[in-house]
C-alpha positions, 0 to 999 in steps of 0.5 A: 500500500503506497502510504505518501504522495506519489512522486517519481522519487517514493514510487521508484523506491516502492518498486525497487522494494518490491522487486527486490522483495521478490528478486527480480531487481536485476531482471527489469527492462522495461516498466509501462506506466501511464502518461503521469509527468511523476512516471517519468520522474520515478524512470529517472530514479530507477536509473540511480536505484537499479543497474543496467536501467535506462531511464526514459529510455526503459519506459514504455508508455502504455497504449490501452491508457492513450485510447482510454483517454482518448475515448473519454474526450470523443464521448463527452462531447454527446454527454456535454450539456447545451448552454445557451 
């Protein structure tokens, strides 16, 4: 459970925690995040807490979450209320 405001910096520390707790720290090449600016800042940290990262370079955003957001906005406009 994450317990502090989600910057770049506690969530690479809480992913590297967790993937040491299971032994995949050296195991990792690539994270899919969403398109959060705190996403890359943790691809940023992950290079100083995990050898062989390599930052932004190592992220790969994640498609699904684009065309979810995407849909949302073509939708609205049949939800949108008219004014006047």
């Amino acid at each position: 459970r994450l317990t502090q405001s989600h910057t770049g910096l506690y969530l690479a520390q809480v992913t590297v925690d967790c993937l040491k707790r299971f032994g995949l720290e050296k195991k990792l090449h690539t994270l899919t995040m969403d398109n959060a600016s705190n996403c890359d800042a943790t691809a940023d940290h992950l290079v100083t807490l995990i050898d062989g990262f390599r930052g932004k370079m190592s992220r790969s955003r994640c498609f699904p979450h684009t065309v979810n957001l995407i849909a949302k906005v073509c939708v609205s406009v049949y939800f949108c209320s008219l004014t006047s």
